[in-house]
C-alpha positions in Angstrom: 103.0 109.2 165.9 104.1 110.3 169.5 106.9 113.4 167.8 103.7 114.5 165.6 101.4 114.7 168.7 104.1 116.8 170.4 104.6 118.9 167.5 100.8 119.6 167.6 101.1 120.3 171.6 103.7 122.7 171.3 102.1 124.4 168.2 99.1 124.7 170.2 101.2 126.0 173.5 102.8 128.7 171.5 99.6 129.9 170.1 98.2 129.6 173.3 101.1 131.7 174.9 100.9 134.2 172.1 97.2 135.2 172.3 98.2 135.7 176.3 101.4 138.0 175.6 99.0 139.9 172.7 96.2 140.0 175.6 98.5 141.4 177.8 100.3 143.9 175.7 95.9 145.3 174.6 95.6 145.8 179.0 98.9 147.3 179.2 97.9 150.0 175.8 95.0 150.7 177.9 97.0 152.7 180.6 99.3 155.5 179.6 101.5 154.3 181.7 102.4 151.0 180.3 105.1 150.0 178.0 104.6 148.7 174.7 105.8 144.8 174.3 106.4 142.7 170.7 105.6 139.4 171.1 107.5 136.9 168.7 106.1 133.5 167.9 108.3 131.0 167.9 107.4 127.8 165.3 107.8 124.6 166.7 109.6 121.9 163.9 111.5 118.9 163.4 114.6 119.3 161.4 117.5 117.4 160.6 121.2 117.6 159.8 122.8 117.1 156.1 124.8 114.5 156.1 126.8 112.2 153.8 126.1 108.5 153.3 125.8 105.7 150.8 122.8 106.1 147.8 122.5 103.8 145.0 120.5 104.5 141.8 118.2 102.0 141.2 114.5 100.8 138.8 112.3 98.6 140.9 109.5 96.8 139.2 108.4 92.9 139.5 108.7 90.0 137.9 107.7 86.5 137.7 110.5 83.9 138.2 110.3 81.4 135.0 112.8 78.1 134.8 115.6 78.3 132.3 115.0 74.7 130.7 111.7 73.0 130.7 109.9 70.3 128.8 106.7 68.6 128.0 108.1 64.8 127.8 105.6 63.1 125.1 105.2 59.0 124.0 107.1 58.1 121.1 104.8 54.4 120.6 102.0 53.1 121.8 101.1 51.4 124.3 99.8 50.4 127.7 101.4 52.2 131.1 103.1 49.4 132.7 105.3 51.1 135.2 106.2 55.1 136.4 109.3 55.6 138.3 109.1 58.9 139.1 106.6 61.6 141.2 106.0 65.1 141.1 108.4 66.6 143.2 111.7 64.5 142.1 114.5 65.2 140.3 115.5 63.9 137.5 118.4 63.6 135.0 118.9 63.7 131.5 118.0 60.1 129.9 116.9 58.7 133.1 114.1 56.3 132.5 110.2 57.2 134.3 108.1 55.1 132.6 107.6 51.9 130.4 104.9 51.0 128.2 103.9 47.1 127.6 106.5 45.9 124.6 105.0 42.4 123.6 104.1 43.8 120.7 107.8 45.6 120.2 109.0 42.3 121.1 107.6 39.8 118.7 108.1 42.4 115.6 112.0 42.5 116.0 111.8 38.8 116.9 110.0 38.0 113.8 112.5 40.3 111.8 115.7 39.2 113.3 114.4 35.7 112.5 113.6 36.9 108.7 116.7 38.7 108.4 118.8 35.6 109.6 117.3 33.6 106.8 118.1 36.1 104.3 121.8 36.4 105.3 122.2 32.4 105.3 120.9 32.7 101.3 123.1 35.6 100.4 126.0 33.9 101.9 124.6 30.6 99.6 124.0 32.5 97.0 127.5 34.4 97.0 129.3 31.4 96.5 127.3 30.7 93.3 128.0 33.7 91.8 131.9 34.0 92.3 131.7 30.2 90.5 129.5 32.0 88.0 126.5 30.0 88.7 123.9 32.7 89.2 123.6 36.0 87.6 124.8 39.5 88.9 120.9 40.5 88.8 120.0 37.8 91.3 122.6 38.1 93.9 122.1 41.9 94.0 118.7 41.8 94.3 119.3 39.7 97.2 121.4 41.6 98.5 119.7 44.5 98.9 117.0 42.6 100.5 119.3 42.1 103.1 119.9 45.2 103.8 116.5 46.4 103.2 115.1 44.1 106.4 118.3 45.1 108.1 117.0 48.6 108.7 114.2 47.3 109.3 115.3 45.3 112.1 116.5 48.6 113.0 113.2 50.1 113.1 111.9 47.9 115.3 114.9 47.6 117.7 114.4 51.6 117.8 110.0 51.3 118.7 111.2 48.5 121.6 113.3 51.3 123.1 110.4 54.4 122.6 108.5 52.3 125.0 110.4 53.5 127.6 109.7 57.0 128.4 113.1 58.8 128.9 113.9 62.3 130.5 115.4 64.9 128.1 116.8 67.1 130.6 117.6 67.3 134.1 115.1 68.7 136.3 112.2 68.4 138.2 108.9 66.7 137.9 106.9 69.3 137.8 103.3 67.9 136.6 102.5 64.1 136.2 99.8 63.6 134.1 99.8 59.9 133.1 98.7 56.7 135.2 99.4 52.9 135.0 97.2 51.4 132.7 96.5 54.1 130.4 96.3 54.1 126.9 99.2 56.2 125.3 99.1 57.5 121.6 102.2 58.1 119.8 103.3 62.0 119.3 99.9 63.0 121.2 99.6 66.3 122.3 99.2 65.8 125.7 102.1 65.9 127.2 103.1 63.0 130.1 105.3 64.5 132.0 106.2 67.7 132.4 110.2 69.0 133.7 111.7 72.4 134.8 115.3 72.9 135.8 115.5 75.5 138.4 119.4 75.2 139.3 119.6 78.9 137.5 116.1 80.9 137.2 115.2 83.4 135.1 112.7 87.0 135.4 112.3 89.1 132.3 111.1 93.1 133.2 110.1 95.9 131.0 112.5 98.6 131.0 111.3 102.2 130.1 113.4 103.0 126.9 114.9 106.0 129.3 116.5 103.6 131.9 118.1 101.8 128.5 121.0 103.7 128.3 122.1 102.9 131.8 121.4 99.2 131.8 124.2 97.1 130.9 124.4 93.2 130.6 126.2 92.2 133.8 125.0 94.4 136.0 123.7 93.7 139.7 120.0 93.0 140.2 118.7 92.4 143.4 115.0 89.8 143.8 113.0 90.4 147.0 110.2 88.3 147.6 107.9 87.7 150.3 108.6 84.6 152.6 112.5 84.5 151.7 115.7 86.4 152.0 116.6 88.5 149.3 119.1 86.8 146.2 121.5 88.7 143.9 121.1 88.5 140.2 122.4 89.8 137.0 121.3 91.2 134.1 122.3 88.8 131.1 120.1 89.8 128.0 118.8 92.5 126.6 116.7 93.2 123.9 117.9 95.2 120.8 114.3 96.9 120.0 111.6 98.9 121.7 108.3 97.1 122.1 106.6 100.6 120.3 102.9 99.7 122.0 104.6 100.1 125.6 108.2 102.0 125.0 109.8 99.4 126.7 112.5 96.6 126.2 112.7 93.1 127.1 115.6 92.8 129.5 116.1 89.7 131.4 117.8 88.9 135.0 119.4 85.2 136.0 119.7 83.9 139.5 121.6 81.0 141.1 118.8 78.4 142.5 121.4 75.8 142.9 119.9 75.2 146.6 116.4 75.2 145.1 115.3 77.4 147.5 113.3 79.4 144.4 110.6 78.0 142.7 109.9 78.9 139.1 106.3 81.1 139.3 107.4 82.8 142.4 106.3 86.5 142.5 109.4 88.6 142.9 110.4 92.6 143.2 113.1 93.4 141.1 115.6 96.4 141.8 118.3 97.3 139.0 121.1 98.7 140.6 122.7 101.3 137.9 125.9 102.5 140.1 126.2 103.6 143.8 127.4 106.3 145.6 129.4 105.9 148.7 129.6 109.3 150.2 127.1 111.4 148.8 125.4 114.5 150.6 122.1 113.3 151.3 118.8 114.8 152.5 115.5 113.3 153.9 112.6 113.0 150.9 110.4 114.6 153.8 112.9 117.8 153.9 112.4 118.5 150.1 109.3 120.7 148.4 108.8 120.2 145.0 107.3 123.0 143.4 107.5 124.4 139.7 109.3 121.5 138.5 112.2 122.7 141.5 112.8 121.1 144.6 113.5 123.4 147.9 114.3 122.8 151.2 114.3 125.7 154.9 117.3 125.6 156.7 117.4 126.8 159.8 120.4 129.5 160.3 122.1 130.2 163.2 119.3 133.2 164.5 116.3 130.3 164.9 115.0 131.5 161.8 114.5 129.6 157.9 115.6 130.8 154.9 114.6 128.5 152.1 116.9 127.3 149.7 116.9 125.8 146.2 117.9 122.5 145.5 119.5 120.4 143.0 119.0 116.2 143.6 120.4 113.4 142.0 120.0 109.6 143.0 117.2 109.1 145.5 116.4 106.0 148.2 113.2 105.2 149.7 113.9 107.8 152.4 116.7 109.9 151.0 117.5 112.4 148.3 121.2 112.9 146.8 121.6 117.1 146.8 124.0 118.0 144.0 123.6 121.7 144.5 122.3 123.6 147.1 123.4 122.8 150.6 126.6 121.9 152.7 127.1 119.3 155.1 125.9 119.7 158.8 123.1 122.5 157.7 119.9 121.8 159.5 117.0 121.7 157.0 112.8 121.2 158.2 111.2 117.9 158.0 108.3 118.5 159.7 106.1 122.2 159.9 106.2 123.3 156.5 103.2 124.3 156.3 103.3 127.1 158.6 106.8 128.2 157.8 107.5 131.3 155.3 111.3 133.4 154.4 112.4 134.3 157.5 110.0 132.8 159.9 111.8 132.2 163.7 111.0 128.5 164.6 111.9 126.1 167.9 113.2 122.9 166.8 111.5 120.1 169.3 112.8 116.7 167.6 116.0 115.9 165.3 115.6 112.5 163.1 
């Protein structure tokens, strides 16, 4: 703000000195006397030197962070909340118990069928002795015997319903959403879920590449994630998708980062910039130098008489503040960045401020 209200004072001042000299050239025409005098306007600018420096090419768009693993934990029996072991907020691990249902019921039913299948085992071993003396027929003691094996798996059964009554974690992770309470009612294999578990050691974000930027993407590459209350975190591409999404010309191409200090939270609002490749010396000019006109980009230098001459460019990668210049321009020439507007081939201009 204060090298654009100088640039206005000394524009003014010049103009200001101009009229005067012009004023005093139309008094001095007046006598025959007097000499003749050219006046030359002097345009005040900024400018700045070429110079060479480090550009990357990059595609910025944004993304919201989703965990690599999660699950909806559901009840497997029925039953009455007894106990929860776990709160939103803690972590978890794979087969960790958080909750247990009432099992009397579980209970009594294996009781009453290891009881049952006791029995059964006591008359097969009865009745096996019979028939190896031939006392009772084949048909009988096979019968038998797969009756045996028949409330076996039953047994089984029930052994297997008095363990679904505790309520077991399938991954590791975090609690992200309790939704059950002691004392309520569960249904077996209802839809709404109990528990719900995100693992956010390694997080996800899936963009939308314009089918353009495809061929320069390549699975490995650097991704950096910006967000707004935390440092910035590398990522990497890992996938991308084989087809173009025909509605929107773009593919599905999707970035992993390290949480392994769960400093990011799966939903988190992040920028995403693909870094393609980076340049380490490049000749670089500021975006503010460069006119784009006529699907070319030009720049004024200023030569060594005070005056501009303007020059086509040809630019490459660009940065937030910087274009890369192919073709065009050497390094150290000293281009406008400010004053355009007043400038044309040739025009003599005073450079007030360098940035």
């Amino acid at each position: 703000m204060k090298t654009r209200s100088l640039l206005a004072t000394a524009v003014t001042t010049a103009l200001l000195a101009g009229s005067l000299v012009l004023t005093g050239c139309g008094s001095a025409e007046g006598s025959p006397d007097a000499a003749k005098v050219d006046a030359v306007i002097s345009i005040p600018v900024e400018a700045a030197l070429v110079s060479r420096g480090e550009i990357s090419s990059l595609y910025r768009t944004t993304s919201t962070l989703e965990a690599k693993e999660d699950a909806e934990v559901n009840s497997k029996s029925t039953g009455i909340v007894q106990q929860l072991f776990v709160e939103e907020g803690d972590y978890v691990k794979a087969g960790q118990v958080m909750a247990i249902l009432d099992t009397e019921r579980q209970q009594l039913n294996l009781a009453k069928g290891k009881a049952e299948l006791g029995q059964l085992k006591s008359e097969l071993a009865r009745l096996e002795t019979m028939y190896q003396k031939k006392l009772v027929s084949f048909d009988v003691y096979d019968k038998l015997k797969w009756q045996v094996e028949s409330l076996s798996a039953s047994v089984a059964l029930s052994e297997l319903a008095l363990k679904e009554t505790q309520i077991i974690a399938p991954i590791s992770g975090v609690i992200a959403r309790r939704h059950v309470k002691v004392g309520q009612l569960i249904t077996e294999y209802s839809s709404k879920a109990l528990f719900e578990i995100v693992s956010q050691e390694r997080l996800e974000a899936v963009i939308n590449l314009p089918e353009h930027q495809l061929p320069r993407a390549k699975v490995g590459q650097v991704a950096h994630l910006h967000f707004a209350a935390l440092p910035a975190k590398e990522a990497k591409i890992i996938r991308i998708s084989p087809v173009v999404d025909a509605t929107t010309g773009t593919a599905r191409v999707t970035v992993a980062v390290d949480n392994s200090d769960l400093t990011l939270k799966a939903g988190m609002f992040a920028q995403v910039e693909v870094q393609y490749d980076a340049k380490a010396a490049a000749l670089l000019v500021p975006k503010r130098a460069v006119m784009a006109m006529d699907n070319s980009s030009s720049v004024f230098v200023v030569n060594k008489d005070g005056k501009v001459e303007r020059k086509t460019i040809t630019t490459g990668y660009e940065s937030d503040t910087m274009f890369e210049v192919v073709e065009g321009l050497t390094e150290g020439e000293q281009v406008v960045t400010a004053g355009h507007a007043s400038l044309k081939e040739q025009s003599p201009v005073q450079v007030i401020a360098k940035s």
